[in-house]
Structure formats: C-alpha cells, structure tokens
MIDOSE-1310 file (N, C-alpha, C; in nm, 2 decimals, decimal comma, always signed):
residues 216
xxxx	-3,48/+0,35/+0,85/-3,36/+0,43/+0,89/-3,23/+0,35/+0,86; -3,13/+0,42/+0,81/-3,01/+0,36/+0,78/-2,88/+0,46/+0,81; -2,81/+0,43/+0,79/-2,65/+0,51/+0,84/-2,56/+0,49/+0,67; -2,51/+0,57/+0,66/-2,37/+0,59/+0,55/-2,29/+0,67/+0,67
xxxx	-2,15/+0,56/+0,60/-2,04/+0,67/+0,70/-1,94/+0,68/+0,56; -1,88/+0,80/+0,56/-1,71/+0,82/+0,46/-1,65/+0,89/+0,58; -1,52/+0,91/+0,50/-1,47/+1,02/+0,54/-1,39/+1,12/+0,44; -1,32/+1,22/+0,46/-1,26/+1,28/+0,37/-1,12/+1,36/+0,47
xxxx	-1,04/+1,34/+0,35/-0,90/+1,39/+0,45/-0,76/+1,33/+0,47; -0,79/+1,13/+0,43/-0,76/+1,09/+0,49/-0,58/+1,10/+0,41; -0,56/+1,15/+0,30/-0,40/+1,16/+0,25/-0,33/+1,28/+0,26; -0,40/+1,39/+0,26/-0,36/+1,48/+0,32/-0,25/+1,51/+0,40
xxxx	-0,11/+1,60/+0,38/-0,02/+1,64/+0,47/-0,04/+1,71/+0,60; -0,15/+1,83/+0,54/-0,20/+1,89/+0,66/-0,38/+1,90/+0,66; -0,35/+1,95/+0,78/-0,52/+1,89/+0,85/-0,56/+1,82/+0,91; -0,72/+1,77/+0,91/-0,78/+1,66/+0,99/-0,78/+1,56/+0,91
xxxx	-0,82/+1,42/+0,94/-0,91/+1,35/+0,89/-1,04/+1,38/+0,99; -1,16/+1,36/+0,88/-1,28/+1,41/+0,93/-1,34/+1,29/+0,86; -1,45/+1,20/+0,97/-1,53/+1,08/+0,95/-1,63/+1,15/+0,98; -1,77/+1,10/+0,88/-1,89/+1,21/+0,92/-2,01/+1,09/+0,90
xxxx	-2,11/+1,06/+0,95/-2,24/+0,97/+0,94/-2,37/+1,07/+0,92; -2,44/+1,01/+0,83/-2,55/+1,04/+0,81/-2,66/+0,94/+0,82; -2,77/+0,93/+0,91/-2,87/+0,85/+0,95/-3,00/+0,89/+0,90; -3,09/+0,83/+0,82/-3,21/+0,90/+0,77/-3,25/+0,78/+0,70
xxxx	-3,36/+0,76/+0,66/-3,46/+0,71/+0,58/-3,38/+0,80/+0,44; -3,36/+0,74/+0,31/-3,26/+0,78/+0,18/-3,42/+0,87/+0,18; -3,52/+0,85/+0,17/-3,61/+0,93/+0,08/-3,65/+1,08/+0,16; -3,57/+1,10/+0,26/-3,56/+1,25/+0,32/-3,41/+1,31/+0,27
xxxx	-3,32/+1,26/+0,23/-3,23/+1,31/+0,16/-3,24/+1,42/+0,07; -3,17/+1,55/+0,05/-3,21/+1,67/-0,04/-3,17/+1,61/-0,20; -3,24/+1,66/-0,29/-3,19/+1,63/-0,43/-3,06/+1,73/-0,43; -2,97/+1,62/-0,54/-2,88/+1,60/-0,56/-2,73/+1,55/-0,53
xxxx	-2,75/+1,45/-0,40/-2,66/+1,38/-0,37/-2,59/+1,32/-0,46; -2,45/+1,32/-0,42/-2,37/+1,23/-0,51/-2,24/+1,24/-0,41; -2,13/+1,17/-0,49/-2,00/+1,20/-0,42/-1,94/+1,31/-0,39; -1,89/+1,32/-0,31/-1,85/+1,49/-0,27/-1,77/+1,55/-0,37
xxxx	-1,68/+1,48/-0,46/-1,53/+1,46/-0,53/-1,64/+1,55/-0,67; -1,72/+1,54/-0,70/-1,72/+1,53/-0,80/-1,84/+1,68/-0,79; -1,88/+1,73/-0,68/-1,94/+1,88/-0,67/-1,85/+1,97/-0,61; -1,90/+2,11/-0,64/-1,84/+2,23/-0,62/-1,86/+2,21/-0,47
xxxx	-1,71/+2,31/-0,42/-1,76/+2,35/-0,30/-1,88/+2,41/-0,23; -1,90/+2,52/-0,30/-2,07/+2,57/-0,30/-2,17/+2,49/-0,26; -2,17/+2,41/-0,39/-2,32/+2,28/-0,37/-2,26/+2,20/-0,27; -2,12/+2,22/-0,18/-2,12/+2,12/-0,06/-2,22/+2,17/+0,02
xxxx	-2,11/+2,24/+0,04/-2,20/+2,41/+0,15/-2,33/+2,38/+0,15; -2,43/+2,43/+0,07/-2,54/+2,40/+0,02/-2,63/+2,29/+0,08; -2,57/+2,18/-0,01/-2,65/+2,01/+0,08/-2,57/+1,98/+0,23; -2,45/+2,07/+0,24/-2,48/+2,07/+0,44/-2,56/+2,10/+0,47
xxxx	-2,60/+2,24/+0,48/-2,72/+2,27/+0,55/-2,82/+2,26/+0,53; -2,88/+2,13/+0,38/-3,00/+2,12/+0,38/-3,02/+1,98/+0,50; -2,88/+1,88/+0,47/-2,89/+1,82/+0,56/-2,92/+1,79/+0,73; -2,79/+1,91/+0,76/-2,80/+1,95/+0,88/-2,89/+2,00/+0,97
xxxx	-3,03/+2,06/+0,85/-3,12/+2,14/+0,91/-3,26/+2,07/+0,91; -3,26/+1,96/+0,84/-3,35/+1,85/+0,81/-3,39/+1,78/+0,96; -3,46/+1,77/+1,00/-3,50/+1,72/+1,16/-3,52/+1,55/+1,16; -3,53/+1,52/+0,99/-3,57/+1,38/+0,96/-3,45/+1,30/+0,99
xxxx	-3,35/+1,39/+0,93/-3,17/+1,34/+0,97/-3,09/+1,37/+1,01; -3,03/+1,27/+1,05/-2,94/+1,29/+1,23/-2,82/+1,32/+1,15; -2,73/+1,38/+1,14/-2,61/+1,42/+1,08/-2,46/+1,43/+1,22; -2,36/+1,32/+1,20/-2,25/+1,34/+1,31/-2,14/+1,31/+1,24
xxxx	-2,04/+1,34/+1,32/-1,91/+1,35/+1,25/-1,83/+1,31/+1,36; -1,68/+1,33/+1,34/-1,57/+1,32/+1,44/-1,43/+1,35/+1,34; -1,38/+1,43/+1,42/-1,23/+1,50/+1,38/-1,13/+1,45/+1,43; -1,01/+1,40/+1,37/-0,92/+1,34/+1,38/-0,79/+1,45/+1,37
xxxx	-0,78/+1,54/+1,46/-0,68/+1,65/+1,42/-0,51/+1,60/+1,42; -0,47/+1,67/+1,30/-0,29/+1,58/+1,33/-0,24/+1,57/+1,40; -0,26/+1,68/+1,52/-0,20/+1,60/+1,66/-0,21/+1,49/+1,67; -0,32/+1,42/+1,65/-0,37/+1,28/+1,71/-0,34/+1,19/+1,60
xxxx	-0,29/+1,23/+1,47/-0,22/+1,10/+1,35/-0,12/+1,10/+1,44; -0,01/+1,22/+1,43/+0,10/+1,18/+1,49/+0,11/+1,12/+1,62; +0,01/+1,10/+1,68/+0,05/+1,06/+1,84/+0,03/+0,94/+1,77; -0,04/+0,83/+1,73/-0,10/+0,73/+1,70/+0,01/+0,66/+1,65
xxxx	+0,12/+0,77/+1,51/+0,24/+0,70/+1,50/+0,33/+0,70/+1,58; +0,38/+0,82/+1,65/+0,45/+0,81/+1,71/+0,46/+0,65/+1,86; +0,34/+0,63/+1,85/+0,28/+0,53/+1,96/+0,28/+0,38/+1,87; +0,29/+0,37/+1,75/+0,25/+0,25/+1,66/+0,17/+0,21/+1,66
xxxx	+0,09/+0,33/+1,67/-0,10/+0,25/+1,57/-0,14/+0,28/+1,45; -0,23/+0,22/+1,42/-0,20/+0,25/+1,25/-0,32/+0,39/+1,25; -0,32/+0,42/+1,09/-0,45/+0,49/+1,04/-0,55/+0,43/+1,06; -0,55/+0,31/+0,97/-0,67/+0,27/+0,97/-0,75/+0,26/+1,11
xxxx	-0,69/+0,21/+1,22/-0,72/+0,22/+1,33/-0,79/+0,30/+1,35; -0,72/+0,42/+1,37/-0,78/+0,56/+1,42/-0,93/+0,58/+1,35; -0,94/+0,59/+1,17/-1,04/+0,61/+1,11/-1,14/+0,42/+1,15; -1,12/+0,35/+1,23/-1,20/+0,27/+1,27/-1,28/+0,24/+1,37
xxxx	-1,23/+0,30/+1,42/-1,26/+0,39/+1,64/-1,37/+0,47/+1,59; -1,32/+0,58/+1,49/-1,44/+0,68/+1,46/-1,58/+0,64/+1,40; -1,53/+0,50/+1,31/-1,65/+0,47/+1,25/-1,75/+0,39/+1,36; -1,69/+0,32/+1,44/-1,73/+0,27/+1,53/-1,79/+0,37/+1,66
xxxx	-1,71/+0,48/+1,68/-1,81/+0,56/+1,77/-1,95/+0,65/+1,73; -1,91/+0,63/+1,60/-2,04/+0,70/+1,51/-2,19/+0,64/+1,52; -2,12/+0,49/+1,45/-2,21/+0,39/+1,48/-2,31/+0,41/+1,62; -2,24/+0,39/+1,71/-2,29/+0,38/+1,83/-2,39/+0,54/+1,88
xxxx	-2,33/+0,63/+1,83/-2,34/+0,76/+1,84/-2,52/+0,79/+1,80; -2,52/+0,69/+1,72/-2,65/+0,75/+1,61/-2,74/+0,61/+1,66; -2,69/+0,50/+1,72/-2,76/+0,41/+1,75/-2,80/+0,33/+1,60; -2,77/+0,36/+1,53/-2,74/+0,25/+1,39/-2,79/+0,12/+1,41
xxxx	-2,88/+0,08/+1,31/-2,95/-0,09/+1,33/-2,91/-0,15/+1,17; -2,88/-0,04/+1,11/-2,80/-0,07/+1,02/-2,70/+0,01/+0,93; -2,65/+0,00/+0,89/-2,51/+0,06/+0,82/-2,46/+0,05/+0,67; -2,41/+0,13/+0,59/-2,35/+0,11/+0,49/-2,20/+0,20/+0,47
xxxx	-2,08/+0,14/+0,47/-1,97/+0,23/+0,52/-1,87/+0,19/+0,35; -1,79/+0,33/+0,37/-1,69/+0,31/+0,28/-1,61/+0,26/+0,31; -1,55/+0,15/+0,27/-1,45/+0,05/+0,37/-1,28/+0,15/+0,40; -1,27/+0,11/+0,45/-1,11/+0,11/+0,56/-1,02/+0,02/+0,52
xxxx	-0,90/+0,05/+0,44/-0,85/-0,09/+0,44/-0,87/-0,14/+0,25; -0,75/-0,23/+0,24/-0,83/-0,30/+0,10/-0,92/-0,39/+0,13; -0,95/-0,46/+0,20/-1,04/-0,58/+0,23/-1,17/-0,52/+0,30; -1,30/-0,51/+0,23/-1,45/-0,49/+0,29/-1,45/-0,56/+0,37
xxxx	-1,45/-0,70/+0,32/-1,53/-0,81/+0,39/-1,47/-0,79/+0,54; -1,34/-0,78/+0,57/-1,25/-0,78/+0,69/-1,29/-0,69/+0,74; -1,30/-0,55/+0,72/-1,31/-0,45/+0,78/-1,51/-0,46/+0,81; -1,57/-0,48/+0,74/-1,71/-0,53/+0,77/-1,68/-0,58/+0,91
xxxx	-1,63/-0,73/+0,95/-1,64/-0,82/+0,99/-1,62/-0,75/+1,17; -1,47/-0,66/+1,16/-1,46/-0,58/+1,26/-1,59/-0,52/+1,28; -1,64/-0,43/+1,19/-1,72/-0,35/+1,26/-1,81/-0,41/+1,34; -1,87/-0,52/+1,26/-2,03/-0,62/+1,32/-1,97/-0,67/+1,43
xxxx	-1,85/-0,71/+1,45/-1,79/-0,78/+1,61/-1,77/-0,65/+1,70; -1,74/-0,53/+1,64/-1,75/-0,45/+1,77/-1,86/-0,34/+1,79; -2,00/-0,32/+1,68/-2,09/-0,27/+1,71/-2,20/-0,36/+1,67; -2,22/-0,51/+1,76/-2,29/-0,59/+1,71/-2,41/-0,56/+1,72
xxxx	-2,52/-0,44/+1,71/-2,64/-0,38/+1,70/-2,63/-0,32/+1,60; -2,57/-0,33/+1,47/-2,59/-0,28/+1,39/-2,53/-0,39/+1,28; -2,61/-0,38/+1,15/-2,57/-0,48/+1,03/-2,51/-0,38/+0,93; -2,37/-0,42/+0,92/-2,26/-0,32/+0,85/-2,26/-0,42/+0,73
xxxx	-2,26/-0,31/+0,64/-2,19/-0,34/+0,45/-2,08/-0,25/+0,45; -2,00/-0,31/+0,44/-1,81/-0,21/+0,40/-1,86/-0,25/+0,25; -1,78/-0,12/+0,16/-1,82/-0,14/+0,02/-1,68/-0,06/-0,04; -1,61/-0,09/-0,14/-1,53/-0,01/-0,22/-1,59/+0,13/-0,29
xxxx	-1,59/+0,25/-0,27/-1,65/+0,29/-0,31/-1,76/+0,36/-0,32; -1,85/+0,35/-0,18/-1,95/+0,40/-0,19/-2,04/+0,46/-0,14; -1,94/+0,55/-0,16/-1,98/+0,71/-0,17/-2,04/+0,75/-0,32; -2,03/+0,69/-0,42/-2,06/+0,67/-0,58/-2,19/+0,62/-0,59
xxxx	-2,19/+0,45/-0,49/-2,34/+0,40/-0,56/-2,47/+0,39/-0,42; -2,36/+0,45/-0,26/-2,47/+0,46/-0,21/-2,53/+0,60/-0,17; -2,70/+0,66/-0,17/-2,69/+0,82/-0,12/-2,67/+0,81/+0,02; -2,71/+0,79/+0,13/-2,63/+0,78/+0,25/-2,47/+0,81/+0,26
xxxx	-2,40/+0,70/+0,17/-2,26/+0,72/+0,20/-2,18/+0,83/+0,14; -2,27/+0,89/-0,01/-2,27/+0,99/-0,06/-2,32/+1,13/+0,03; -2,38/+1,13/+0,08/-2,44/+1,21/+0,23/-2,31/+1,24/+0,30; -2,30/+1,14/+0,36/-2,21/+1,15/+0,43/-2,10/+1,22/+0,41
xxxx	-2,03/+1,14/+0,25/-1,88/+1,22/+0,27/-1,90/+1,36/+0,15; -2,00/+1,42/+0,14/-2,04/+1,53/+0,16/-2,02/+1,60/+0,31; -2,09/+1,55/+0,40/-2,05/+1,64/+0,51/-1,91/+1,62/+0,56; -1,82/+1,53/+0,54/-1,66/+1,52/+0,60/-1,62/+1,60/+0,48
xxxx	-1,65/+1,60/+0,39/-1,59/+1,71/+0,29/-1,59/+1,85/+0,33; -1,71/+1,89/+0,33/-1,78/+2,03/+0,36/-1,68/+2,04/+0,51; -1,68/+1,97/+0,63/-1,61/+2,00/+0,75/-1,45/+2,01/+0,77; -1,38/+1,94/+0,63/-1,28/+1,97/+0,67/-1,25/+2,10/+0,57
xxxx	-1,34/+2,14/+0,44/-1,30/+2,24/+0,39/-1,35/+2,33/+0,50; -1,41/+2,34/+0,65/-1,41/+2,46/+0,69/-1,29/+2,46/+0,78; -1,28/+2,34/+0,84/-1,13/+2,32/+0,92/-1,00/+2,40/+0,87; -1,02/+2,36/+0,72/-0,90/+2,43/+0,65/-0,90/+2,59/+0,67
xxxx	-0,98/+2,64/+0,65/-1,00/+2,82/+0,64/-0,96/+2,85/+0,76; -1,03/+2,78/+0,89/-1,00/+2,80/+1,02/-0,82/+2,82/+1,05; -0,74/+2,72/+1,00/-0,60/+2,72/+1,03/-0,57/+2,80/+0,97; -0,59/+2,81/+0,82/-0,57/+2,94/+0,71/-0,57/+3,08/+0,79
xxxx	-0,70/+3,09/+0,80/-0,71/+3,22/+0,91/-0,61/+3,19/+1,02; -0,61/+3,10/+1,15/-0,54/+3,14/+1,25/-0,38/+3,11/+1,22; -0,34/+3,06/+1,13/-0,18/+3,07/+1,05/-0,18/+3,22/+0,96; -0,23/+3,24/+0,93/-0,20/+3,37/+0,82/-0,16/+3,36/+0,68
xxxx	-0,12/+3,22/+0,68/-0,08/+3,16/+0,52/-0,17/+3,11/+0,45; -0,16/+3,13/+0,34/-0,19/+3,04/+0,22/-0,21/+2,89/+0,25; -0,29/+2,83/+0,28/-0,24/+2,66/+0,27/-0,27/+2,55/+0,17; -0,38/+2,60/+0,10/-0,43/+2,55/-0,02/-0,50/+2,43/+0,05
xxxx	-0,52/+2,31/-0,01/-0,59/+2,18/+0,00/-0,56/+2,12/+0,14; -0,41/+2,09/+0,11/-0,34/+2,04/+0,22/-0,29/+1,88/+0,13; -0,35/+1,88/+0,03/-0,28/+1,75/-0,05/-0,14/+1,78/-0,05; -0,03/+1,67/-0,02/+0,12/+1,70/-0,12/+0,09/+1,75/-0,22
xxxx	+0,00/+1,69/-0,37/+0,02/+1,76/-0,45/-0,02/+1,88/-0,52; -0,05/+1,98/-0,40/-0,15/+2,10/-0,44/-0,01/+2,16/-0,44; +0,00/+2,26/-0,49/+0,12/+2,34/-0,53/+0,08/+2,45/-0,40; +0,00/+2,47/-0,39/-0,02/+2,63/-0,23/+0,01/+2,54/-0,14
xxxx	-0,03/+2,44/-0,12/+0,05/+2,34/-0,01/+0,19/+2,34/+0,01; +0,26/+2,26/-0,09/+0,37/+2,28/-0,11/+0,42/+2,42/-0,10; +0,40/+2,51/-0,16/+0,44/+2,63/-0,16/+0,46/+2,68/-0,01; +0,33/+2,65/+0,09/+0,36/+2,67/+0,21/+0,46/+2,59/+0,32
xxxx	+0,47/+2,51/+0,25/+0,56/+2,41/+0,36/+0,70/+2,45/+0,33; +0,73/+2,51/+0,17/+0,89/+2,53/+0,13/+0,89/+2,67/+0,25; +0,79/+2,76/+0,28/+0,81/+2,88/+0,31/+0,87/+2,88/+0,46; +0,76/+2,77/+0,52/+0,79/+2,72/+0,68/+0,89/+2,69/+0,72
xxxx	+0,95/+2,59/+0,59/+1,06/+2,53/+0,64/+1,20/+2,64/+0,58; +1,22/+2,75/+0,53/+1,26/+2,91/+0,57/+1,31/+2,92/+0,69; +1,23/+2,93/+0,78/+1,24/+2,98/+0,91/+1,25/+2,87/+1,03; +1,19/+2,72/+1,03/+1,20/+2,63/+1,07/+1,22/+2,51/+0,99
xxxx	+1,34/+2,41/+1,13/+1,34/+2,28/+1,08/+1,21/+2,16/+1,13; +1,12/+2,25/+1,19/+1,02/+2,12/+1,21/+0,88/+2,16/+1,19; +0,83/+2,08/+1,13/+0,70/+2,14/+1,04/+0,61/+2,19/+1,16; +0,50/+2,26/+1,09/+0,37/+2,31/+1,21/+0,33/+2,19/+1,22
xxxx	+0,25/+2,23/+1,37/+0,16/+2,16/+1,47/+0,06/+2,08/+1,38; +0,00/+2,13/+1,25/-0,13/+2,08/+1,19/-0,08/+2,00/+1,09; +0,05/+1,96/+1,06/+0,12/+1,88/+0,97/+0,14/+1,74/+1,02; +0,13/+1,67/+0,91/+0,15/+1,50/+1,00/+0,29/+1,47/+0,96
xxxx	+0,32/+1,42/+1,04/+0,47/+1,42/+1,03/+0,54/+1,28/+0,94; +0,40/+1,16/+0,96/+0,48/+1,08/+0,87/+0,50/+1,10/+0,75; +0,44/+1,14/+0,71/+0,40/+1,21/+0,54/+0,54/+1,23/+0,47; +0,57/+1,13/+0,35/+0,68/+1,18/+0,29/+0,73/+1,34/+0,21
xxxx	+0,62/+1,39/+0,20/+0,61/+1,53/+0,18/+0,69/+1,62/+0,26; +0,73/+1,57/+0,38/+0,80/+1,66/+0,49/+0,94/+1,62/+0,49; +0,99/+1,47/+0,42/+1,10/+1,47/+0,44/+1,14/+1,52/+0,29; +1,07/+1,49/+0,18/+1,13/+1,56/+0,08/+1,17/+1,70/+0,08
xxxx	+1,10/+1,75/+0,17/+1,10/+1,95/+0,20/+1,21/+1,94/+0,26; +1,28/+1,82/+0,32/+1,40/+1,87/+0,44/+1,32/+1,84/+0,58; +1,27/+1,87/+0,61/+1,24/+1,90/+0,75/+1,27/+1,74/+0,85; +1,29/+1,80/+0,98/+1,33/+1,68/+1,04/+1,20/+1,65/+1,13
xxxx	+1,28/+1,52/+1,20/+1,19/+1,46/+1,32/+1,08/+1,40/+1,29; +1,09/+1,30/+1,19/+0,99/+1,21/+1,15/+1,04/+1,10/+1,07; +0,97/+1,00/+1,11/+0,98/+0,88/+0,99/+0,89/+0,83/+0,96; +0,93/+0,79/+0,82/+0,83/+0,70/+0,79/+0,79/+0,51/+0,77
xxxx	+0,68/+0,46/+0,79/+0,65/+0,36/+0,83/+0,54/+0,30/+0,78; +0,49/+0,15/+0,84/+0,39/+0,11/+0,76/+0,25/+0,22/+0,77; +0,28/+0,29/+0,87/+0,14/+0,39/+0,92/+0,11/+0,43/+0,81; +0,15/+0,52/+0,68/+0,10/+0,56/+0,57/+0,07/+0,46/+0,45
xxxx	+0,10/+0,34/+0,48/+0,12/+0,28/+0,33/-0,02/+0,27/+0,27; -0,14/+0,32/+0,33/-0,25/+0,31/+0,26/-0,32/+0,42/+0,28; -0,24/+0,56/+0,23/-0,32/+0,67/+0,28/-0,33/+0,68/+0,13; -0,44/+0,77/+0,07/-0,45/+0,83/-0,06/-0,55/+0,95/-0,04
C-alpha cells in the first residue's frame, strides 16, 4: 500500500484548489493512468469512477474554496501553507505508511522534510513532477482534476455564466470577469482576490503579495 497526493487548481483566478490522495497497492490501479494534463475530460470522468468504485482503493480529497485563499491572505498565510495542511490531513486521513507527493514549493527536499516532521507515520518522497513518473500521483491528480472540473459546472450552473477554466488565461474566464465587473466593483465570492487578473480588470479591494508568487 502506498499514497500519491497532487492537486489541481492551484493558479487559477476562480475556484477551488482541490488536493486529492489516492492509497492502493499501484497493481489495482485501472489501465491507463497518466497525468491528468495530458487526458480528455471524459477519460477523467471515466478513471474517476473506476477508481472511486474499486474497494482495493481508498480515494480522498479536500477543497480549498476561495473563500478560504482569500481569508489565508487576507490573514498572511501563504498558499503553500494552505495546500500543506491538506496534504498533511490526507496523509493522516488514509493512515499512509508511506507516501509519494507532488512537491509544494520549489524545494522537495524541504517540503519532504515538513511533511515527515508533521506526519511522522508515514515516509514521504516530494518529487518535481510526479504526477508524470509516478501512477499513484498520477491517480491522484486525476481525481483533483476530475473534482474541480465538477466544482466548476456547479458555480457555472448556480452563477448562470459562462466561466470557462477559471485560468487568467482562458478567454471565457476573462470574458466573464470583464462582464462582472459591468455591474460591480468587487469581484464574486468564488474569485481570489490576490490574483493579478482582478486588478488588471479594474476591480478593487485587493492586493497583491508574496501570497501568489508561486502559483501557476
């Protein structure tokens, strides 16, 4: 048994960040894992629910809704923080003896180092990347992908708009945010506010800080 954690989400103007773990023996894994980035939405869909429904593998997640980036800045904590709480409650969540995570941060080794000092029942590898060369971590951010593409539809539907990705550079993103800010000067509730995206639109009531300098 082993654990992969990713997440997906994390640069995004609107939305969650969504950290997701997958715990299994790799040889109950469904064929054709790989990185989330690089399959159709469909085939997410798809290897969710083969995952999900696999009794061999424990599948968990956690949602980081923008409310809670913005409080974090507004309060001076960082991102990485927040996405390190989650990796850490996962960990514990699934009871993990051992780990392979997509690192946090530019430095593995550092971010490694945290995790083993604060879930010392489990032996963590932080790795650049890998979601690419491990299936576990590739699992994983398969399901933070698949979760925040349903997050997204959910706001879509209960907003009425268009919102596209939620990347700055998705043009229906943008397109939505020029529309909002139309009728208001302060972005929606599901918008992060440090995000330079909001002040280039105009909109007020935000700054920006070291909080974003490592979002992509």
């Amino acid at each position: 048994m082993h654990a992969g954690i990713d997440e997906a989400g994390r640069g995004p103007v609107l939305g969650p960040l969504i950290v997701a773990c997958v715990h299994a023996h790799p040889k109950h894994l469904p064929e054709g894992i790989q990185d989330s980035k690089t399959l159709t939405r469909q085939r997410r869909a798809a290897l969710h629910d083969a995952l999900t429904k696999d009794p061999n593998i424990t599948v968990a997640s956690r949602a980081i809704p923008a409310s809670r980036i913005n409080q974090a800045h507004r309060q001076g904590e960082t991102l990485d923080r927040l996405e390190e709480d989650a990796f850490v409650h996962l960990l514990e969540s699934v009871e993990a003896k051992k780990a392979t995570v997509d690192t946090v941060g530019s430095n593995p080794s550092a971010f490694q180092q945290r995790l083993s000092q604060r879930v010392p029942a489990c032996t963590v590898t932080a790795m650049k990347k890998a979601d690419e060369t491990n299936p576990l971590v590739g699992a994983a951010s398969i399901v933070a992908k698949h979760e925040r593409d349903q997050r997204m539809q959910t706001l879509e539907e209960d907003s009425g708009h268009v919102l596209g990705s939620g990347y700055p550079s998705d043009p229906k993103t943008r397109s939505f945010l020029r529309t909002w800010r139309e009728t208001s000067p302060h972005p929606p509730s599901f918008a992060r506010e440090a995000w330079s995206t909001l002040a280039d639109l105009g909109f007020k009531n935000h700054t920006l800080n070291e909080f974003t300098r490592n979002t992509r």
